[in-house]
N, C-alpha and C positions, 0 to 999 in steps of 0.2 A: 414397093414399100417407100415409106418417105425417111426413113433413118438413110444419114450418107447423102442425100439429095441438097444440094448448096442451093439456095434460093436468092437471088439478088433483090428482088424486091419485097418490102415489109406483109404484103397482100398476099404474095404468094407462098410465104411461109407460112403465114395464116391459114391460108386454104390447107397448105400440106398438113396444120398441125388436125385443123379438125378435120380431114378424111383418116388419118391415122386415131385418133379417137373414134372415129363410126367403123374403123376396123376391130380395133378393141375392146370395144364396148356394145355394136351392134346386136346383143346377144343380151337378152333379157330387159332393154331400155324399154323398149317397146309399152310394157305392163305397168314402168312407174309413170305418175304422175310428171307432170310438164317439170315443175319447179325439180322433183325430187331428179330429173333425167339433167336437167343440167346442172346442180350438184356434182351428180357419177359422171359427167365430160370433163367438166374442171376440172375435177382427182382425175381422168384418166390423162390429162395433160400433164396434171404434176407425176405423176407417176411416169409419162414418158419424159419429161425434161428430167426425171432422176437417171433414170436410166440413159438418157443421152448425155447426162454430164458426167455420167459413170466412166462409161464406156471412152470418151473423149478426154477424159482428164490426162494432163500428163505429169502430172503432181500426185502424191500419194501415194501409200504402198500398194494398193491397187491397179494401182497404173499397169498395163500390161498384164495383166494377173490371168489366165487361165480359166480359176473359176471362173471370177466374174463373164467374161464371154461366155462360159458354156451353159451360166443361169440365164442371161439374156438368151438365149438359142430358143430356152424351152418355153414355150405358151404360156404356160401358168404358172410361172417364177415371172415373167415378162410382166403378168396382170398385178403382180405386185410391188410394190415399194420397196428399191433396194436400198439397203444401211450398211454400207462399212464400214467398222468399229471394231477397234483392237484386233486389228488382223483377224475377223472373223466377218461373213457378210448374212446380212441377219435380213428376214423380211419382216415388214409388216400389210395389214390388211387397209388400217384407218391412215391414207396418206397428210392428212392437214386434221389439222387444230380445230374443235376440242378435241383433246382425246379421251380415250374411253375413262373411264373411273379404275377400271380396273387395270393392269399394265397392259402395252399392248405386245409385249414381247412373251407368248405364249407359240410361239411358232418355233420348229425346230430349223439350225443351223449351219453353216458352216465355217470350220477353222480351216482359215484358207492359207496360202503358202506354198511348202512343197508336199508333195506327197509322203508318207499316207496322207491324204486328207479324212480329218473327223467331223463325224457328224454328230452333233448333241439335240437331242429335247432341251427347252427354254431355259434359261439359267444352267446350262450347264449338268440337268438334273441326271440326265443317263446317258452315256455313249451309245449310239443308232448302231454307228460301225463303220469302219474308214473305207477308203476307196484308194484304189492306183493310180485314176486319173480324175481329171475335172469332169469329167462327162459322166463318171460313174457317181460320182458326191452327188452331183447335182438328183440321179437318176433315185440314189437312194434318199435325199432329202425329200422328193418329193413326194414317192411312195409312202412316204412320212408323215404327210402334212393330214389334216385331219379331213374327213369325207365329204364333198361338198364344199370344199373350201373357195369364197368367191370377195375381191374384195369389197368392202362396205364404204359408203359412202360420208 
């Protein structure tokens, strides 16, 4: 994997970032059009630099946080765009601008911190149901998330 991997020169960080996008994204490019395939590399770039500055920050309540590692662990919290905001770590699908018309915060959440940790549908609309650990929030958010969920580009 290329997370963790220090690269000294400018080239070689490059290479590492797009073989980590053809890991990520390998999986359905194939079918879109040329233009619309590097689009979904872009996003899958910004979506790993969110997560690598996630993960790396040493600022913010975040910093260290439990969750957050154990949403990066999982594949398909990994494919999307992490947001931490007001002590809760929120995904989205549409990583860059424009966005959709309609809000893009229709995914359900987590209130992170200590345990229990709660899991809510979008705004807050229903408690999913807490967990003991990070691993289990994570596990219940995602069995959460709606069918087919893939991010868009």
């Amino acid at each position: 994997m290329c997370q963790g991997t220090r690269h000294q020169a400018v080239g070689a960080a490059r290479i590492c970032r797009i073989a980590c996008v053809g890991l990520h994204w390998a999986q359905g490019l194939a079918s879109l059009p040329a233009g619309e395939r590097i689009a979904v590399m872009e996003d899958a770039t910004k979506v790993d630099e969110a997560w690598r500055n996630l993960l790396n920050s040493s600022s913010g309540w975040w910093s260290g946080d439990s969750v957050i590692r154990a949403a990066y662990e999982h594949p398909t919290l990994r494919r999307l765009l992490p947001f931490p905001t007001h002590g809760t770590l929120r995904f989205y699908t549409t990583p860059r601008p424009p966005w959709p018309a309609q809000p893009a915060d229709s995914l359900p959440f987590i209130v992170c911190g200590a345990p229990p940790y709660r899991i809510f549908t979008a705004g807050y609309g229903q408690l999913i149901g807490e967990a003991n650990t990070a691993e289990e929030a994570v596990t219940l958010l995602v069995a959460s998330l709606p069918a087919g969920l893939a991010p868009r580009g």
